[in-house]
DRENTORKOL-3810 file (N, C-alpha, C; in nm, 4 decimals):
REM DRENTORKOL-3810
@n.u->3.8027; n.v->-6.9633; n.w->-3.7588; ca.u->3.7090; ca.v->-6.9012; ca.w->-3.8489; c.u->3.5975; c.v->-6.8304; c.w->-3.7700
@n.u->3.5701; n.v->-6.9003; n.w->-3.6393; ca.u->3.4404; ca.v->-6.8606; ca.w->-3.6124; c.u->3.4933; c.v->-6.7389; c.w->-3.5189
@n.u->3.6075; n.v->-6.6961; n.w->-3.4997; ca.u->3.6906; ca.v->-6.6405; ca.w->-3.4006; c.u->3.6809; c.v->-6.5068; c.w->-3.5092
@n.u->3.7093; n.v->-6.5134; n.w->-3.5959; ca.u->3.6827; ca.v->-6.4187; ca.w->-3.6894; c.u->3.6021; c.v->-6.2980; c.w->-3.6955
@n.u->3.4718; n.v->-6.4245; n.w->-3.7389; ca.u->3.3223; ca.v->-6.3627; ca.w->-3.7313; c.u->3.2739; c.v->-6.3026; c.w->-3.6360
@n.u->3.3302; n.v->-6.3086; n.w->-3.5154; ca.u->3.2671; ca.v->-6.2998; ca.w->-3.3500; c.u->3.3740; c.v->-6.1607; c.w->-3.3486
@n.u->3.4462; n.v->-6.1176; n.w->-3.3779; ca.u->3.5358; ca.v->-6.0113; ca.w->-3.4035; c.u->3.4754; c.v->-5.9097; c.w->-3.4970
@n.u->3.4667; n.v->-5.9663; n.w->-3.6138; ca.u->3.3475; ca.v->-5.8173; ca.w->-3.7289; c.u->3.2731; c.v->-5.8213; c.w->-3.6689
@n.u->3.1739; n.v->-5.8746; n.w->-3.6143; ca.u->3.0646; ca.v->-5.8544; ca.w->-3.5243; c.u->3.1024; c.v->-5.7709; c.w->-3.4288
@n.u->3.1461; n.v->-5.7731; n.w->-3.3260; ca.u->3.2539; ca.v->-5.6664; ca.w->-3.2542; c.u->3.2285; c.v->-5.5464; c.w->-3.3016
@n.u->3.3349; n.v->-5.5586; n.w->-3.4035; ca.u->3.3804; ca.v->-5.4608; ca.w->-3.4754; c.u->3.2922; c.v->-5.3589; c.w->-3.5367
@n.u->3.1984; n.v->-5.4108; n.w->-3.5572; ca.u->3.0669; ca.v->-5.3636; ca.w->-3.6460; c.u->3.0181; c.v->-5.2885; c.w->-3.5238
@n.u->2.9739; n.v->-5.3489; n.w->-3.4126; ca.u->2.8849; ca.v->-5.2652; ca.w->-3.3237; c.u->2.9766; c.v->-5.1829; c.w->-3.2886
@n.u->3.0889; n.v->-5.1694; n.w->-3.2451; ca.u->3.1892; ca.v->-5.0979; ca.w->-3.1645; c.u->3.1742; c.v->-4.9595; c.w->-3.2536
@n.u->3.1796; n.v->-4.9843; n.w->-3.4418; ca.u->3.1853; ca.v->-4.8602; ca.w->-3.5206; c.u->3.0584; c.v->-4.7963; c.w->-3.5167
@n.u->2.9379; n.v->-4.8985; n.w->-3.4951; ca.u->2.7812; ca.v->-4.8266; ca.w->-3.5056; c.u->2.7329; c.v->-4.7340; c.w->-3.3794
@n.u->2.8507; n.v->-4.7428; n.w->-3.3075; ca.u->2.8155; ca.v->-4.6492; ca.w->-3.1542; c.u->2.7857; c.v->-4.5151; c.w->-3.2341
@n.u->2.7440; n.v->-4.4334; n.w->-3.1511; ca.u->2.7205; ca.v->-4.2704; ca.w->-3.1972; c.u->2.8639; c.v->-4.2224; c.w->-3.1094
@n.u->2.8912; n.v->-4.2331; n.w->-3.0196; ca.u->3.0536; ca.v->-4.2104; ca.w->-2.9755; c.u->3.1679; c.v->-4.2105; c.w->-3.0800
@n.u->3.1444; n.v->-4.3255; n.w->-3.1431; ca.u->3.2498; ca.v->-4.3574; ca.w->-3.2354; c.u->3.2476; c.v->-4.2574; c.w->-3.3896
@n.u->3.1234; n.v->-4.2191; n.w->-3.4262; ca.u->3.1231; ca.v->-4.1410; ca.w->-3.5265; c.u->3.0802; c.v->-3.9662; c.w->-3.4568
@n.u->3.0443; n.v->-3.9593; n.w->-3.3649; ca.u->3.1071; ca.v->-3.8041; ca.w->-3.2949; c.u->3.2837; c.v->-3.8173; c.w->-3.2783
@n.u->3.3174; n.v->-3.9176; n.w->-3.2702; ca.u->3.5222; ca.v->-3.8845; ca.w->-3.2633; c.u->3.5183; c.v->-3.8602; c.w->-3.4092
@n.u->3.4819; n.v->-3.9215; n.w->-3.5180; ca.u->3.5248; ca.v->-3.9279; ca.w->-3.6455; c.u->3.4798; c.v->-3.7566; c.w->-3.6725
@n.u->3.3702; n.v->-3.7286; n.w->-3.6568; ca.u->3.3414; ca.v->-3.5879; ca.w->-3.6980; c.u->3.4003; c.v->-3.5094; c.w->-3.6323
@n.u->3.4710; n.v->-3.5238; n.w->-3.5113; ca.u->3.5741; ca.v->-3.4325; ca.w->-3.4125; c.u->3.7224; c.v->-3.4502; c.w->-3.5140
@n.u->3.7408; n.v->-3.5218; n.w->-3.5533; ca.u->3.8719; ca.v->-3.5479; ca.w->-3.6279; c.u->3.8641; c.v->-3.5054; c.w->-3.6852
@n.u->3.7256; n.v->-3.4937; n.w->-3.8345; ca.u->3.7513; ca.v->-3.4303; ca.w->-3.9164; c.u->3.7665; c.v->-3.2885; c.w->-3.8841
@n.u->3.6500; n.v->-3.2358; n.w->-3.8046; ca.u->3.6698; ca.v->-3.0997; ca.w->-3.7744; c.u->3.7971; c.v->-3.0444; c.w->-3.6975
@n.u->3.8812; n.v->-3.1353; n.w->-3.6551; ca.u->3.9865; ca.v->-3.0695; ca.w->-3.6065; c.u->4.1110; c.v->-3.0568; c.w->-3.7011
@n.u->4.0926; n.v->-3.1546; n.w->-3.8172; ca.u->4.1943; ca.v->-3.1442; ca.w->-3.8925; c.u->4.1573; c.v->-3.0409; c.w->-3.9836
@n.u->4.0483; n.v->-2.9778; n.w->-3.9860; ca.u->4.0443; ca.v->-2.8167; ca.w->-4.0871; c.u->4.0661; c.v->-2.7065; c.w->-3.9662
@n.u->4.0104; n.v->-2.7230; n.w->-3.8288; ca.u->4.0693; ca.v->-2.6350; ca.w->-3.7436; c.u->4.2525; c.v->-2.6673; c.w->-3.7537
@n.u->4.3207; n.v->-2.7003; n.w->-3.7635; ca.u->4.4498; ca.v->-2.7649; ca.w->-3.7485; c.u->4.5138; c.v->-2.6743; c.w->-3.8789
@n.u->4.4725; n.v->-2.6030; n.w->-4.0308; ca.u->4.4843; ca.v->-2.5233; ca.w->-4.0934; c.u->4.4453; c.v->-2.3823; c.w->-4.0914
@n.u->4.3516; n.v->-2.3406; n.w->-3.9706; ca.u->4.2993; ca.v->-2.2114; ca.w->-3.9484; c.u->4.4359; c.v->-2.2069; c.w->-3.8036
@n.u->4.4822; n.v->-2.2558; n.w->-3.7234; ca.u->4.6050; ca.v->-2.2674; ca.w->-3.6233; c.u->4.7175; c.v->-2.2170; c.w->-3.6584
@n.u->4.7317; n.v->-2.3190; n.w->-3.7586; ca.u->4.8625; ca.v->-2.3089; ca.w->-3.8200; c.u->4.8999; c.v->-2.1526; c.w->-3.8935
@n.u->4.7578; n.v->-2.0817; n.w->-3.9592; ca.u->4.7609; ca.v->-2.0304; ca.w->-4.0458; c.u->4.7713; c.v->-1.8824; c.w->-3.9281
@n.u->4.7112; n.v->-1.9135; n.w->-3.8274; ca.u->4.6860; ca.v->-1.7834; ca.w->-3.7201; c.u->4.8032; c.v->-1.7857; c.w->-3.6281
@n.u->4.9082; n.v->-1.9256; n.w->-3.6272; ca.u->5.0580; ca.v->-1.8888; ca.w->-3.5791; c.u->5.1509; c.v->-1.8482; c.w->-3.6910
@n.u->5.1567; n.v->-1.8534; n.w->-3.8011; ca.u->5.2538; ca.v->-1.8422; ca.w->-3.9122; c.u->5.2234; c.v->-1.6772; c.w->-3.9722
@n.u->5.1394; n.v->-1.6958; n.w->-3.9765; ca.u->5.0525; ca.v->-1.5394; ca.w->-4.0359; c.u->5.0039; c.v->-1.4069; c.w->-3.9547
@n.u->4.9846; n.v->-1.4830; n.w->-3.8408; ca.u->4.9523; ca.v->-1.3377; ca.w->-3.7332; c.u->5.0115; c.v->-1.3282; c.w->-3.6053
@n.u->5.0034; n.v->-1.4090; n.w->-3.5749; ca.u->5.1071; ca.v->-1.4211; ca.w->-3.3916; c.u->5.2434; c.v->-1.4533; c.w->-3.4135
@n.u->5.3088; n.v->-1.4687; n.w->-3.5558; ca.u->5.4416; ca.v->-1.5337; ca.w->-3.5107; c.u->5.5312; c.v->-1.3819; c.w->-3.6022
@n.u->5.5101; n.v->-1.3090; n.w->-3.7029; ca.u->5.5744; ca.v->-1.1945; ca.w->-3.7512; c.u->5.5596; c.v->-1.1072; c.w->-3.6688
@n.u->5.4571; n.v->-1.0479; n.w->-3.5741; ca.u->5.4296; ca.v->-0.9333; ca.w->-3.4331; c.u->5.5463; c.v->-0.9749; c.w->-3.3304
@n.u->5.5861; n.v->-1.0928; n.w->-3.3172; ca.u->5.6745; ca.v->-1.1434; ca.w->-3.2251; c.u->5.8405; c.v->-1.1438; c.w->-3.2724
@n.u->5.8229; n.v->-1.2063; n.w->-3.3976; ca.u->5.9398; ca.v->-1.1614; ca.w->-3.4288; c.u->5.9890; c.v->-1.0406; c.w->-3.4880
@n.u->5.8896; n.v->-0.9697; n.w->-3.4820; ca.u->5.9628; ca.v->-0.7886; ca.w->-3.5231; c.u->5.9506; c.v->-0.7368; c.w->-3.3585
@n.u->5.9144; n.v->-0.7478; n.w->-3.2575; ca.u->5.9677; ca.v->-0.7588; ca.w->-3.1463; c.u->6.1169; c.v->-0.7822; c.w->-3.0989
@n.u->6.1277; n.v->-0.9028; n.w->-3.1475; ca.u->6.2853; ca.v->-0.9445; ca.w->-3.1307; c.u->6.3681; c.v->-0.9280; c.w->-3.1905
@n.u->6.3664; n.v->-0.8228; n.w->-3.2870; ca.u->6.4600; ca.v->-0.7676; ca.w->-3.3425; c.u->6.4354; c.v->-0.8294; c.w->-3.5578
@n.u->6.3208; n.v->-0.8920; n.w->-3.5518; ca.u->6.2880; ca.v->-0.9069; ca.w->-3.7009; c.u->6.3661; c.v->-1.0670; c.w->-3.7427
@n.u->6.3330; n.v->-1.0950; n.w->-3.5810; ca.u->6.4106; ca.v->-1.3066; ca.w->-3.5847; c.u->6.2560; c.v->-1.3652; c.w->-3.6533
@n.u->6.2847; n.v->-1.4474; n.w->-3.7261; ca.u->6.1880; ca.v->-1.5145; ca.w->-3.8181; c.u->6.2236; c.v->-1.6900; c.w->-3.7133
@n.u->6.1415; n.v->-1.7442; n.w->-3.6645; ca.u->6.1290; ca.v->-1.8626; ca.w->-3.5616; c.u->6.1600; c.v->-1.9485; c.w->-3.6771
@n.u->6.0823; n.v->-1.9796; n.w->-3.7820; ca.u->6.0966; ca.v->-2.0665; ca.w->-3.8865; c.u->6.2376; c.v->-2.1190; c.w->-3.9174
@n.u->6.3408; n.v->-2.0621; n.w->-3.8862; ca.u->6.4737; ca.v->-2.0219; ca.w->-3.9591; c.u->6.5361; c.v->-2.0110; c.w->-3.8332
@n.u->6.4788; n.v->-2.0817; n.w->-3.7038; ca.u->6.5691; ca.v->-2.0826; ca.w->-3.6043; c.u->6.6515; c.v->-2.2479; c.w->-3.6047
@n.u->6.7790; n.v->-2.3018; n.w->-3.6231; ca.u->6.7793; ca.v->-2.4338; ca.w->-3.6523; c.u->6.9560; c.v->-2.4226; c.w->-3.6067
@n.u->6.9919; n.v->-2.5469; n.w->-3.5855; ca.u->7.1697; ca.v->-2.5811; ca.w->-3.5210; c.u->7.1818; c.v->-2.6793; c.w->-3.6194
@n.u->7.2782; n.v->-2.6518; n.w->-3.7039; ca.u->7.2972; ca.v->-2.7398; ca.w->-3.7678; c.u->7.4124; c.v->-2.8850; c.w->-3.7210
@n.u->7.4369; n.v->-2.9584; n.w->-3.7256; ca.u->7.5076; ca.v->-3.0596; ca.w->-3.6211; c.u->7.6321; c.v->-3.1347; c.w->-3.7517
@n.u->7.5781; n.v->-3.1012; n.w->-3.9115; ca.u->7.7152; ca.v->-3.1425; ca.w->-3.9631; c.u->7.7183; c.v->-3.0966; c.w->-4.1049
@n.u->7.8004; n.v->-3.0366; n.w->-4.1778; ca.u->7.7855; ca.v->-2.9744; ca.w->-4.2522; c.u->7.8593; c.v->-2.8065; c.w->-4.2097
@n.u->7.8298; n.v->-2.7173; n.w->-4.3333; ca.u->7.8913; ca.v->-2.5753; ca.w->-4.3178; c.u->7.7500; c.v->-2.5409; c.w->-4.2654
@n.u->7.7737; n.v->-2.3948; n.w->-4.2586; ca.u->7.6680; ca.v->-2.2641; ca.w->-4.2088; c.u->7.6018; c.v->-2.2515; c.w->-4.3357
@n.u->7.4535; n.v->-2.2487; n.w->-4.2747; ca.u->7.3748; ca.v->-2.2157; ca.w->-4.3594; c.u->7.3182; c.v->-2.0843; c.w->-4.3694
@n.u->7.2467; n.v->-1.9904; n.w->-4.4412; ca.u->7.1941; ca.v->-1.8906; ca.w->-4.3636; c.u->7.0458; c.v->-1.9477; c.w->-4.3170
@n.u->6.9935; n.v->-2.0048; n.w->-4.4038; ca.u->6.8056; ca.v->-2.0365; ca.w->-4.4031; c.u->6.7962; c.v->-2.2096; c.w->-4.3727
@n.u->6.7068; n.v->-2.2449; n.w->-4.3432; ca.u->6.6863; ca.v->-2.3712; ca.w->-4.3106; c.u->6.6726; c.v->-2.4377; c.w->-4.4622
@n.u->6.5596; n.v->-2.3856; n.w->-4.5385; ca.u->6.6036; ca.v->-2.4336; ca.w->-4.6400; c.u->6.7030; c.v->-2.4601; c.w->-4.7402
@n.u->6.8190; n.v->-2.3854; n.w->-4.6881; ca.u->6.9156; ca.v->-2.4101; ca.w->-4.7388; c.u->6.9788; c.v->-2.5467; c.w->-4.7132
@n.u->6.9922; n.v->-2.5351; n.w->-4.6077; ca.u->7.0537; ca.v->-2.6496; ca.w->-4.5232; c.u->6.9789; c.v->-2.7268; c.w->-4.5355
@n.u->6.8878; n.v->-2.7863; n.w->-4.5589; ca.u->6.7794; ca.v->-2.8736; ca.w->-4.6093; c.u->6.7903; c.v->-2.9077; c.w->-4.7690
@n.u->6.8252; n.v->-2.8307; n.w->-4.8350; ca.u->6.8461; ca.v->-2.8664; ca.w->-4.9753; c.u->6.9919; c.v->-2.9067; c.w->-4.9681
@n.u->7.0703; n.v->-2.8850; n.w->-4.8833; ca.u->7.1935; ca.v->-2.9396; ca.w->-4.8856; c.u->7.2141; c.v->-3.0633; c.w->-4.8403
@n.u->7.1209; n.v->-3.1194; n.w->-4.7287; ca.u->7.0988; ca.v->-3.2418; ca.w->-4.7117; c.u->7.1781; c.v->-3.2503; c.w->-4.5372
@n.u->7.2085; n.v->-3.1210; n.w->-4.4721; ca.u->7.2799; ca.v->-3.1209; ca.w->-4.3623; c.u->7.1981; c.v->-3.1728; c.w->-4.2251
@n.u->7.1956; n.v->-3.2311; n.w->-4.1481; ca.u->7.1378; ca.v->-3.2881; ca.w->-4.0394; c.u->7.1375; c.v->-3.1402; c.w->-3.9448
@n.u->6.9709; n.v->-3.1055; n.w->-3.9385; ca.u->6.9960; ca.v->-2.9836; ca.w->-3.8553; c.u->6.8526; c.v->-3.0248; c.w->-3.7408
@n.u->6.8875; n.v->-2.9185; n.w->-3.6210; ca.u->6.7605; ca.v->-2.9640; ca.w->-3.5105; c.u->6.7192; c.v->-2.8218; c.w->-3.5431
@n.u->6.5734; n.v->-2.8251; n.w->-3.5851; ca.u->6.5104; ca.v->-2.7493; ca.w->-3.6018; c.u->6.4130; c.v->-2.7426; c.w->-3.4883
@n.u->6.4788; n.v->-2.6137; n.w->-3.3968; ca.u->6.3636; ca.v->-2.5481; ca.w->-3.2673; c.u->6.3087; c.v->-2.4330; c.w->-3.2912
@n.u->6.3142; n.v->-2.3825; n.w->-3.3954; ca.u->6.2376; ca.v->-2.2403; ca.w->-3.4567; c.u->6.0825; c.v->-2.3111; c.w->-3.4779
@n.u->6.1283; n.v->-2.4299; n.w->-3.6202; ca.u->5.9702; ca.v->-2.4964; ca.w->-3.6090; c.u->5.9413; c.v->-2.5706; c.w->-3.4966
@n.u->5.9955; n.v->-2.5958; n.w->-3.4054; ca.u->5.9783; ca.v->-2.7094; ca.w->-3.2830; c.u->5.8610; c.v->-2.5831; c.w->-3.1665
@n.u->5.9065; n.v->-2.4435; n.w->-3.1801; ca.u->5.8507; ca.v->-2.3868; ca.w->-3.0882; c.u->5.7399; c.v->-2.3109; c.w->-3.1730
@n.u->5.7351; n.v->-2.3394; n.w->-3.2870; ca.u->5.5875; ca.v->-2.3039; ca.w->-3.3506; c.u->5.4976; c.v->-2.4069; c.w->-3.3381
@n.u->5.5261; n.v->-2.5112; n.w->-3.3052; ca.u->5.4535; ca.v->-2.6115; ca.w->-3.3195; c.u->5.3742; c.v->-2.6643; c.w->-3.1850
@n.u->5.4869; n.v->-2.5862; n.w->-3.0927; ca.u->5.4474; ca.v->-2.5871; ca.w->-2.9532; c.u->5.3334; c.v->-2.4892; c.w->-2.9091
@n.u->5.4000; n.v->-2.4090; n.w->-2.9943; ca.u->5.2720; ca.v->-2.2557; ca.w->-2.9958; c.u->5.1338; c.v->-2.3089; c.w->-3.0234
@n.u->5.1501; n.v->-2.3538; n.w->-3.1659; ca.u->5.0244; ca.v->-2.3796; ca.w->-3.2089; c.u->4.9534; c.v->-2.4872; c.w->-3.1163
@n.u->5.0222; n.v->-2.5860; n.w->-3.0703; ca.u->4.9269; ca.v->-2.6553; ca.w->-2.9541; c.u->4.8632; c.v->-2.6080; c.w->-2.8543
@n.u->4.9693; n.v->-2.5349; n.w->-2.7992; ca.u->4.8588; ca.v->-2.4366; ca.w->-2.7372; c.u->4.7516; c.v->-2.4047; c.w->-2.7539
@n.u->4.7746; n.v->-2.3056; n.w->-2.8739; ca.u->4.6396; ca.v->-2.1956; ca.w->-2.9089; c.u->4.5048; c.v->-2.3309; c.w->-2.9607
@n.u->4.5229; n.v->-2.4878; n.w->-2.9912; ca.u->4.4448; ca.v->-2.5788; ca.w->-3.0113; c.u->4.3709; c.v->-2.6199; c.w->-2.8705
@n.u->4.4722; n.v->-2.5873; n.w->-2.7907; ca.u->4.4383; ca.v->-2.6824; ca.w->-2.6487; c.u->4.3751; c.v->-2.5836; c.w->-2.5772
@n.u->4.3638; n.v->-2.4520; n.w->-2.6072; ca.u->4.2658; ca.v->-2.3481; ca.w->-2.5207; c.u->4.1774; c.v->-2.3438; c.w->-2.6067
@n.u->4.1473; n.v->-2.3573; n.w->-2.7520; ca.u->4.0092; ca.v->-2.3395; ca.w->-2.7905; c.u->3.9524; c.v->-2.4597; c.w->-2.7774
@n.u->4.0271; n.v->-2.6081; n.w->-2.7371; ca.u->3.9307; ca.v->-2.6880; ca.w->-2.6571; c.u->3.9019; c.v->-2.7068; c.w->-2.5560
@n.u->3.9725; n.v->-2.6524; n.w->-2.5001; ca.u->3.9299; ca.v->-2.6551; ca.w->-2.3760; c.u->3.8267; c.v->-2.5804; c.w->-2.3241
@n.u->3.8158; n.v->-2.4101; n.w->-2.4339; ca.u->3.7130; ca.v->-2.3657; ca.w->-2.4454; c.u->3.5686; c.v->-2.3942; c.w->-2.4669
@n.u->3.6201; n.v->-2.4858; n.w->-2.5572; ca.u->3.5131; ca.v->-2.5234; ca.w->-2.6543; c.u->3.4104; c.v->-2.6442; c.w->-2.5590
@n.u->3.4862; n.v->-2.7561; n.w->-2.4935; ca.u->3.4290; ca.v->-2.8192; ca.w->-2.4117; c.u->3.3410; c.v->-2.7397; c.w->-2.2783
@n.u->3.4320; n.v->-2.6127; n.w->-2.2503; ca.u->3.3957; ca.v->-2.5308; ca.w->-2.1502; c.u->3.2221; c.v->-2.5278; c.w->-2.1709
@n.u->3.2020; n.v->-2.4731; n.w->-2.2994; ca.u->3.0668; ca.v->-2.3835; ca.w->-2.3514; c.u->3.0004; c.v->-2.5344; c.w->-2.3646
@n.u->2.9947; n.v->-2.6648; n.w->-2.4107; ca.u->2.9480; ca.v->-2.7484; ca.w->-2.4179; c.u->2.9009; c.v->-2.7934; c.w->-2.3197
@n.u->2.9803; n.v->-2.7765; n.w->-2.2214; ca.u->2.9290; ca.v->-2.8486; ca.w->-2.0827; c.u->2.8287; c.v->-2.7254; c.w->-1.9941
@n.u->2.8591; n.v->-2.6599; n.w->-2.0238; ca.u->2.7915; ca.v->-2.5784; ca.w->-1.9691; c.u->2.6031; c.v->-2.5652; c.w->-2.0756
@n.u->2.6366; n.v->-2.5902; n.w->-2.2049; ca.u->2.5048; ca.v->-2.5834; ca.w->-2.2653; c.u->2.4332; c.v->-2.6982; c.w->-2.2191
@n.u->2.4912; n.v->-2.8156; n.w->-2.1401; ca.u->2.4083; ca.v->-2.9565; ca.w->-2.1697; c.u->2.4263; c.v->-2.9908; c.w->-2.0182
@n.u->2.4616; n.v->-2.8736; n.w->-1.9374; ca.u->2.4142; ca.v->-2.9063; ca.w->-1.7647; c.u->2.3095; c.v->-2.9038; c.w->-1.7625
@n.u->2.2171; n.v->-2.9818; n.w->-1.6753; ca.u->2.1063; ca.v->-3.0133; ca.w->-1.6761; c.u->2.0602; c.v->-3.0496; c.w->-1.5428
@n.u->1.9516; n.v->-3.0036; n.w->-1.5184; ca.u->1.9100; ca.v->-2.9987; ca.w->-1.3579; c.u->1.8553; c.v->-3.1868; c.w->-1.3162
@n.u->1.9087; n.v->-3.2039; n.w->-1.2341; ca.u->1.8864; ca.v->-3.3851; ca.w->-1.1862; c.u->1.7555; c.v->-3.3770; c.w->-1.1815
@n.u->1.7127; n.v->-3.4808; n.w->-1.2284; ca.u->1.5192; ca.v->-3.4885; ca.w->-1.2826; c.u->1.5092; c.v->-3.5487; c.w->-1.0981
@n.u->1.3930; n.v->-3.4467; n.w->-1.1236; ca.u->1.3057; ca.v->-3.4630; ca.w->-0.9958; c.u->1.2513; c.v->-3.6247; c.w->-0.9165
@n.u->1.2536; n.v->-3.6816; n.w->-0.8294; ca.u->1.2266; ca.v->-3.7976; ca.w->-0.8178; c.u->1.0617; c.v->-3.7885; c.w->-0.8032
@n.u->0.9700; n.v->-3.8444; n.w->-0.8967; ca.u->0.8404; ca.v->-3.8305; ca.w->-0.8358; c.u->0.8061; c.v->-3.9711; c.w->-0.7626
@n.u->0.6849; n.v->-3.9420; n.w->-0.6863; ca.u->0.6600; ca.v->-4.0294; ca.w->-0.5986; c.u->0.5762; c.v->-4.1430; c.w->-0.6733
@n.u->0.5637; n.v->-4.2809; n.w->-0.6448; ca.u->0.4290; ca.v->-4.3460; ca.w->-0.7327; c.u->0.3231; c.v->-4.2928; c.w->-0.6977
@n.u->0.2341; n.v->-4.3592; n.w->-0.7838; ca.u->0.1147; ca.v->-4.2944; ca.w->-0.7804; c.u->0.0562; c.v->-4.3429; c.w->-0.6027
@n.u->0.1325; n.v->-4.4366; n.w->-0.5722; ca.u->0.0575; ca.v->-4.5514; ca.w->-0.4536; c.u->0.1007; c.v->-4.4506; c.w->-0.3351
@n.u->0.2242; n.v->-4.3753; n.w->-0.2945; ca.u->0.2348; ca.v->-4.3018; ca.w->-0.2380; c.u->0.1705; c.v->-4.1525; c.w->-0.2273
@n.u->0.1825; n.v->-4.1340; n.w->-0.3740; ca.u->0.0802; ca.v->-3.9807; ca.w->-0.3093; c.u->-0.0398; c.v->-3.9952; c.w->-0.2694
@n.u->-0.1383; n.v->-4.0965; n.w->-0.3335; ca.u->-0.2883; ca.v->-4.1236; ca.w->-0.2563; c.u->-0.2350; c.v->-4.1536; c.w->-0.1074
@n.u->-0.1490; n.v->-4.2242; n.w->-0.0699; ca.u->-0.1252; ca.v->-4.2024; ca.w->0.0841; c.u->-0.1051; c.v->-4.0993; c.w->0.1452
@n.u->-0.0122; n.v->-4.0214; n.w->0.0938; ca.u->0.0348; ca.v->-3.8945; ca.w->0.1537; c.u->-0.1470; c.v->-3.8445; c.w->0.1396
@n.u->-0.2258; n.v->-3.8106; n.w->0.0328; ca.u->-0.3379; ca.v->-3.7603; ca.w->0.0420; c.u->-0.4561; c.v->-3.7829; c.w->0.1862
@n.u->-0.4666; n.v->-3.9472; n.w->0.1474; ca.u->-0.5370; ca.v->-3.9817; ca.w->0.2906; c.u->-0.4692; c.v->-3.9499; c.w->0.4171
@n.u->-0.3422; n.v->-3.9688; n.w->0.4772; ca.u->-0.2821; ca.v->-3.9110; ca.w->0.5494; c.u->-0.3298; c.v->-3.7741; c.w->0.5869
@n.u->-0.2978; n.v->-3.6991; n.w->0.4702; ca.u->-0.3259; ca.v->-3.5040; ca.w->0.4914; c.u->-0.4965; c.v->-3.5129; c.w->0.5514
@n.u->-0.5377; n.v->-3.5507; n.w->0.4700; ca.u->-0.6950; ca.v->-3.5529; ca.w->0.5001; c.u->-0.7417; c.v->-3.6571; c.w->0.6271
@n.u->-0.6729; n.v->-3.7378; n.w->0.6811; ca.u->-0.6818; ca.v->-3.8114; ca.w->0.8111; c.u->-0.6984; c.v->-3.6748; c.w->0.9246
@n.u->-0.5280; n.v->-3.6434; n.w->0.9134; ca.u->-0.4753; ca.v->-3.5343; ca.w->0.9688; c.u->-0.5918; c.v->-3.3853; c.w->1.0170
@n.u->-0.6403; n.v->-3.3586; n.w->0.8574; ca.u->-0.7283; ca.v->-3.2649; ca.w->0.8881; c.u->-0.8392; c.v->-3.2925; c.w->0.9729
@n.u->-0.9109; n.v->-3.3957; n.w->0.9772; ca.u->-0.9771; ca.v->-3.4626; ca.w->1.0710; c.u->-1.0247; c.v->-3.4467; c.w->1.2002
@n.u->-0.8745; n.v->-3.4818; n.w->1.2568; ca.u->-0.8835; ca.v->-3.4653; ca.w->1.3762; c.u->-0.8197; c.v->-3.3388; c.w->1.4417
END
């Protein structure tokens, strides 16, 4: 029981970190970036490419392994045929990409906003009156 309690307790501080709710707000924000991706490989980078290649649609690239010929994936999908789908396998690859350079970007500009010059070491107060009497010894003689 008491093994329990000593665990939510844990648990409790571990969630009250500010670490722990900057990941949660990174999650959320990545799972609406994760619909602007998707939407900028399906909608703009992936039809320029395939009217390149002759007007091949990636979506609809798939081997089917049992069953007849399909023409469309969804076909073969409503038919219930076991197919390896690498049309969506290499959109999906795409889109990681284009996720993993705008974070990587994105960390880029972060780290760079929150470099920060190493704080100066000052002296105590007990040392600079020395260094002072010192200078002024110095002048002295």
């Amino acid at each position: 029981m008491m093994s329990i309690q000593i665990m939510l307790q844990e648990f409790r501080t571990f969630i009250a970190r500010g670490n722990v709710i900057d990941l949660a707000v990174g999650v959320i924000i990545g799972a609406a970036f994760t619909t602007i991706v998707n939407s900028l490989v399906n909608d703009i980078i992936m039809p320029p490419i395939g009217l390149i290649l002759g007007g091949l649609d990636f979506s609809n690239l798939f081997i089917t392994l049992k069953g007849g010929p399909y023409a469309t994936l969804a076909e073969a999908q409503k038919a219930g045929a076991a197919t390896i789908n690498y049309g969506l396998f290499l959109n999906a690859v795409l889109r990681f990409l284009i996720v993993s350079w705008a974070v990587f970007v994105l960390v880029k500009q972060v780290n760079r906003l929150y470099r920060r010059e190493p704080p100066k070491a000052e002296m105590p107060r007990q040392e600079v009156l020395l260094t002072e009497i010192r200078d002024l010894l110095k002048a002295r003689s």
